[in-house]
C-alpha positions as CSV (number, residue, x, y, z in Angstrom):
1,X,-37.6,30.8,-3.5
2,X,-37.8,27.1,-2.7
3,X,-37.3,25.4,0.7
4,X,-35.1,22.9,1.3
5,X,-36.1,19.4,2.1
6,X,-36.1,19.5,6.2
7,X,-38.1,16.7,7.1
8,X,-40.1,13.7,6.6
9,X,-42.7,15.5,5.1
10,X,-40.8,16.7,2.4
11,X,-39.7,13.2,1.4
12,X,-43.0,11.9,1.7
13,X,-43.9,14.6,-0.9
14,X,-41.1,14.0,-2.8
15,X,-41.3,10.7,-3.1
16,X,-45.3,10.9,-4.3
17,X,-44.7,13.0,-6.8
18,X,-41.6,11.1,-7.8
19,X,-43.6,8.0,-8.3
20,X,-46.1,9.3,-9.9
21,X,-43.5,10.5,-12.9
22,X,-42.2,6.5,-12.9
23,X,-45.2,5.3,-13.1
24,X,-46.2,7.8,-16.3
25,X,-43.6,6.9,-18.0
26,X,-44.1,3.7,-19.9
27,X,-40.4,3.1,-20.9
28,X,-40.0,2.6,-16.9
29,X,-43.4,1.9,-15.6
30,X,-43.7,-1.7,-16.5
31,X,-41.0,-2.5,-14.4
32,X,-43.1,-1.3,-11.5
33,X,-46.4,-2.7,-12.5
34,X,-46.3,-5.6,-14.2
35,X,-42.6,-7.4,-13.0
36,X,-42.7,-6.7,-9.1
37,X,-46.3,-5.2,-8.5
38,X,-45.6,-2.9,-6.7
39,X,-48.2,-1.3,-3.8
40,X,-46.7,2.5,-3.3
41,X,-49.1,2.1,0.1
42,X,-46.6,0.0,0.9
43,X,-43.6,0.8,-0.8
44,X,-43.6,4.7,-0.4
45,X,-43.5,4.3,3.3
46,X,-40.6,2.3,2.8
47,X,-38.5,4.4,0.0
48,X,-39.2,7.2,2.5
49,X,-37.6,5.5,5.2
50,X,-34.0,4.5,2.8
51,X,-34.1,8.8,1.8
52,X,-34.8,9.3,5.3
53,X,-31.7,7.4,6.3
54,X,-29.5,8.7,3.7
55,X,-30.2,12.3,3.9
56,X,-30.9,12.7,7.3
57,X,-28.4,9.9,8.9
58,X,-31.4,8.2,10.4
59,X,-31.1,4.8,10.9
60,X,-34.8,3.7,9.7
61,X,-34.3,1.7,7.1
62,X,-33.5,-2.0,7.5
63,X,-33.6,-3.5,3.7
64,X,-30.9,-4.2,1.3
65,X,-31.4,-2.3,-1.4
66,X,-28.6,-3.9,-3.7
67,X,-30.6,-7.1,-3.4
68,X,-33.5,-5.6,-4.1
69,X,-32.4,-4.4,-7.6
70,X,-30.5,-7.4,-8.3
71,X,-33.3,-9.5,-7.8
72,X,-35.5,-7.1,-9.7
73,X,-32.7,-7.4,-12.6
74,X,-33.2,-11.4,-12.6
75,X,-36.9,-11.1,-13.5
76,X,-36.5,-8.2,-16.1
77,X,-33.0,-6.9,-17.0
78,X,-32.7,-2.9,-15.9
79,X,-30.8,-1.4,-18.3
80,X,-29.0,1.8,-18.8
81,X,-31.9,3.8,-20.1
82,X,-34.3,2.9,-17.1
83,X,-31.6,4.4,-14.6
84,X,-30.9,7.4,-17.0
85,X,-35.1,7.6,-17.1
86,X,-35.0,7.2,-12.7
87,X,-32.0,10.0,-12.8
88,X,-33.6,12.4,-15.1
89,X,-37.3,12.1,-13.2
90,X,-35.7,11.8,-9.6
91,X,-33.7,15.1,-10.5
92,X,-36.5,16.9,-12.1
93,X,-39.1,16.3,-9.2
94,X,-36.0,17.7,-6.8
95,X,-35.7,20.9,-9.0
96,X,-39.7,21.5,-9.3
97,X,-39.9,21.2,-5.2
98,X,-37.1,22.4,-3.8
99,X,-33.7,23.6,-3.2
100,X,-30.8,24.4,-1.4
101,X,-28.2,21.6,0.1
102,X,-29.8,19.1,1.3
103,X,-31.8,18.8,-2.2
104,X,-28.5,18.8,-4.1
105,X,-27.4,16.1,-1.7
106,X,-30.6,14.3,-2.7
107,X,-29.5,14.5,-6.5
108,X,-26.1,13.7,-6.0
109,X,-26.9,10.4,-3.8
110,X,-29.4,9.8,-6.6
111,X,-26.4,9.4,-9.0
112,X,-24.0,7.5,-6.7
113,X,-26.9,4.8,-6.1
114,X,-27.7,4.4,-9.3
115,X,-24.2,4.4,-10.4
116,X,-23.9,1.3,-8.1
117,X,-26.7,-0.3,-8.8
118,X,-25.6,-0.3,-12.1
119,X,-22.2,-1.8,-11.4
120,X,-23.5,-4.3,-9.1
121,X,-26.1,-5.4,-11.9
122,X,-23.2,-5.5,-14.7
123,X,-21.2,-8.1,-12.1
124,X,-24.4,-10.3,-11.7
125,X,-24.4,-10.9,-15.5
């Protein structure tokens, strides 16, 4: 049986291996390496810190991440198949690490944000 994720730790671990799915799949990839750059020194800390916050109700992350993915979607347009790809890998990396509620908390937050980024993207246009 699987643990549930408990701690910072297990996002950290989550979020690594997440990542490291994106940025294997070339459908998404690009997105992250060649339209913002991204540094996952810098940004894994920081995606940590918005799962931290949402699963944990700890207030440690300061950004806006509706901005963030609008902005993104003004440089390169993030379509419907890039959040299905983000869903898909998200969920799978939950499923191969762990489980119990706070996991399928994890998933179903996973849904609602991309769900909303989505929305928000569709009003930009």
């Amino acid at each position: 049986m699987k643990k549930d994720i408990t701690d910072r730790e297990d996002i950290d671990l989550l979020m690594h291996t997440f990542y490291k799915r994106l940025l294997e799949d070339n459908t998404i990839s690009y997105i992250f390496t060649d339209v913002v750059k991204i540094d996952l020194q810098t940004h894994i800390p920081i995606i940590a810190d918005f799962w931290e916050s949402i699963l944990f109700h700890r207030n440690v992350y300061n950004n806006n991440p509706i901005k963030i993915h609008l902005d993104m979607n003004l440089k390169t347009p993030l379509l419907k198949h890039h959040f299905d790809t983000w869903i898909r890998k998200f969920n799978e990396c939950v499923e191969e690490l762990f489980e119990g509620s706070v996991a399928t908390m994890a998933k179903e937050r996973a849904l609602s944000i991309a769900t909303v980024m989505q929305i928000k993207i569709a009003q930009q246009e």
